[in-house]
C-alpha positions as semicolon CSV with decimal commas, in nm:
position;residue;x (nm);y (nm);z (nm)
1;X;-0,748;4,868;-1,665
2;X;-0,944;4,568;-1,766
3;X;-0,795;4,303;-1,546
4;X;-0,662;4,398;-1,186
5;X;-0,365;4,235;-1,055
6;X;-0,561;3,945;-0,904
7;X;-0,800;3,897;-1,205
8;X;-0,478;3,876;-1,392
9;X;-0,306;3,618;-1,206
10;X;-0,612;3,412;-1,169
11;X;-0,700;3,418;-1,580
12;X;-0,303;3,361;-1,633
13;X;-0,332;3,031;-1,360
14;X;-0,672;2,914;-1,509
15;X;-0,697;2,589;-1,775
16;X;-0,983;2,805;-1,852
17;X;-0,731;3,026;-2,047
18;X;-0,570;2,820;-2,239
19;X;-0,931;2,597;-2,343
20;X;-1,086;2,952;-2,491
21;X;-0,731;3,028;-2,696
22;X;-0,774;2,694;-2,851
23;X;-1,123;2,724;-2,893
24;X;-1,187;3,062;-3,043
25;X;-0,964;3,026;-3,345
26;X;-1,101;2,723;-3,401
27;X;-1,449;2,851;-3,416
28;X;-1,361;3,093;-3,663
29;X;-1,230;2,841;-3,866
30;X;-1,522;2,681;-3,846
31;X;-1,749;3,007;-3,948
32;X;-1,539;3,057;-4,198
33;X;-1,573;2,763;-4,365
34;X;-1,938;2,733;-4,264
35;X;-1,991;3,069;-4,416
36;X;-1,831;2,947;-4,700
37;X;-2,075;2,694;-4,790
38;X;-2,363;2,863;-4,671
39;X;-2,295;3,146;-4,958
40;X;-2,216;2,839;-5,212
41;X;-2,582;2,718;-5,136
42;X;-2,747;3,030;-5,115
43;X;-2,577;3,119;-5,473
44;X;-2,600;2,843;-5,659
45;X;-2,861;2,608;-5,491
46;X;-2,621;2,341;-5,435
47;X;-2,526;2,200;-5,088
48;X;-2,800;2,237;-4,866
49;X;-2,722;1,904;-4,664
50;X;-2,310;2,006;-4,645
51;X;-2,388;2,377;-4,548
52;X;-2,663;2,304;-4,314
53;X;-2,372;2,009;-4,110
54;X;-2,176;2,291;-4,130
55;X;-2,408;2,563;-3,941
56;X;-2,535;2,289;-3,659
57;X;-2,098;2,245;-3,628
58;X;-2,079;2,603;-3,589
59;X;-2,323;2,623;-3,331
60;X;-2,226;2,335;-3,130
61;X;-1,874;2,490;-3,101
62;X;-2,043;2,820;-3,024
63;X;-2,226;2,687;-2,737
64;X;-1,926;2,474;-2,652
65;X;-1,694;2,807;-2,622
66;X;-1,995;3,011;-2,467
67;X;-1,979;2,726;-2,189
68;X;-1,625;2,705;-2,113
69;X;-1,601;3,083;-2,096
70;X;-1,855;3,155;-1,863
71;X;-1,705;2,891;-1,655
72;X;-1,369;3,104;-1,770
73;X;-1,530;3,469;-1,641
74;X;-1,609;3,266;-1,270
75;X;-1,278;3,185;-1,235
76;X;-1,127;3,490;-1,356
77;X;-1,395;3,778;-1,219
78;X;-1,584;3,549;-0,973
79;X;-1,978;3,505;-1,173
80;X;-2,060;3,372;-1,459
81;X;-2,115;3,609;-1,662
82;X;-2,160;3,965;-1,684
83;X;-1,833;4,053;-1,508
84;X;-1,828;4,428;-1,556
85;X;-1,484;4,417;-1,763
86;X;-1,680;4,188;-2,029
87;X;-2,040;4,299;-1,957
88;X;-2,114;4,406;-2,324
89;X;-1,945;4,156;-2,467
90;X;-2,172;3,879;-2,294
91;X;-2,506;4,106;-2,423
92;X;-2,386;4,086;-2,739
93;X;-2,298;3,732;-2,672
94;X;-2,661;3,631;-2,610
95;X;-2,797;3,741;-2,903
96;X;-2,531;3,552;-3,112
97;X;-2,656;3,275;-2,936
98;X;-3,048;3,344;-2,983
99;X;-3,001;3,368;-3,372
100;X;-2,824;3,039;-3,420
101;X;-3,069;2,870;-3,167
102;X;-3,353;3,034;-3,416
103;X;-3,182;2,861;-3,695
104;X;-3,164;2,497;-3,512
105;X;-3,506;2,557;-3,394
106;X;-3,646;2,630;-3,767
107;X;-3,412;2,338;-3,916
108;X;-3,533;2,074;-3,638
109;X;-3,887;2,215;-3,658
110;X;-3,890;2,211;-4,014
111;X;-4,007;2,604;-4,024
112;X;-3,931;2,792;-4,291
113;X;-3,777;2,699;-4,627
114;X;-3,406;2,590;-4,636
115;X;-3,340;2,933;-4,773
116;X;-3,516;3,114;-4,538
117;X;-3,336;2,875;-4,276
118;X;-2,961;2,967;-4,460
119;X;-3,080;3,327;-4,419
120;X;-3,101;3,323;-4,063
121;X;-2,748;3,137;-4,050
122;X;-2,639;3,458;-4,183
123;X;-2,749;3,661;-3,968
124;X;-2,660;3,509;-3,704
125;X;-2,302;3,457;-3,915
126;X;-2,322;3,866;-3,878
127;X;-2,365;3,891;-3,527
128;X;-2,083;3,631;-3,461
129;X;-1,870;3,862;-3,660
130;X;-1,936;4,164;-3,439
131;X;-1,912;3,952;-3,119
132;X;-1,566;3,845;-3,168
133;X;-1,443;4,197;-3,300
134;X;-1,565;4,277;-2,934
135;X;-1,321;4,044;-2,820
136;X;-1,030;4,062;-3,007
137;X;-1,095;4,425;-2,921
138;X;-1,074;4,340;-2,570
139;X;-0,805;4,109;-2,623
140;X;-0,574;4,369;-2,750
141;X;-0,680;4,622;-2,520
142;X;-0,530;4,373;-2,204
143;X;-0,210;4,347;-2,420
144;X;-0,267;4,725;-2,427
145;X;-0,239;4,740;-2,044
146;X;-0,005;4,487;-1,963
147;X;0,299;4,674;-2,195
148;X;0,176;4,980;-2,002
149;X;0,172;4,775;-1,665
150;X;0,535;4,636;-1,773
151;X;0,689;4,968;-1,880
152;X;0,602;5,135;-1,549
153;X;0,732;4,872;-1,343
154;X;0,999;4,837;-1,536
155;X;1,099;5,264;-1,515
156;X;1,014;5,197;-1,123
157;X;1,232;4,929;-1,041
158;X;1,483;5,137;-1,244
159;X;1,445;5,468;-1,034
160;X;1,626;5,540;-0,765
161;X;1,396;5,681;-0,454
């Protein structure tokens, strides 16, 4: 069971909720069409100064989301992060973060070539992708358990003892 009864009605009571189901499809939207134009450039040549707005965007709603859920997991678990029912999911969610901080580092820093730069935006495009699997994963996993939750409440109310 991912969520006990408590964690439950705390993450279903929490703004904190609602802010991440707003922001997460959002920030794929914004990979998407980051990744998008980082592919364009890294094909063709063409759009370094569009593609490279459109990485420092990504990030900046990565960090955004990476804020509000931590603040999210205290509500919902009590720390920060690292709640044992996400625990891999925040690993995995620090290296997403280290790779795109690479790539504002070299950008702002000037290291590397803008290639080399657009390369690192893909990896760290890659490790995004795996990160949210994790979590839509996860996602469906508490749907999982609340049908299951649902249906045996639902056959015990119905019983007669």
């Amino acid at each position: 069971m991912l969520y006990t009864p408590e964690e439950r009605a705390r993450r279903d009571a929490t703004k904190w909720t609602l802010v991440q189901g707003i922001l997460a499809p959002v920030q794929f939207l914004v990979f998407l069409i980051s990744l998008g134009l980082v592919l364009r450039y890294l094909w063709t040549g063409d759009g370094y100064t569009v593609a490279t707005a459109s990485v420092v965007i990504k990030t900046l709603v990565l960090y955004t989301i990476m804020i509000t859920g931590a603040i999210w997991e205290k509500e919902v678990f009590g720390c920060y992060l690292f709640a044992p029912a996400f625990f891999w999911e925040d690993v995995f969610s620090f290296l997403v973060l280290a790779l795109h901080t690479v790539y504002l580092v070299m950008l702002f820093a000037g290291l590397g070539d803008p290639r080399q730069q657009m390369l690192v935006a893909l990896a760290a495009y890659a490790t995004y992708v795996v990160n949210a699997t994790q979590f839509v994963l996860k996602l469906r996993a508490a749907r999982r358990d609340e049908r299951i939750a649902a249906q045996g409440a639902a056959h015990i109310s119905g019983s007669r003892a």
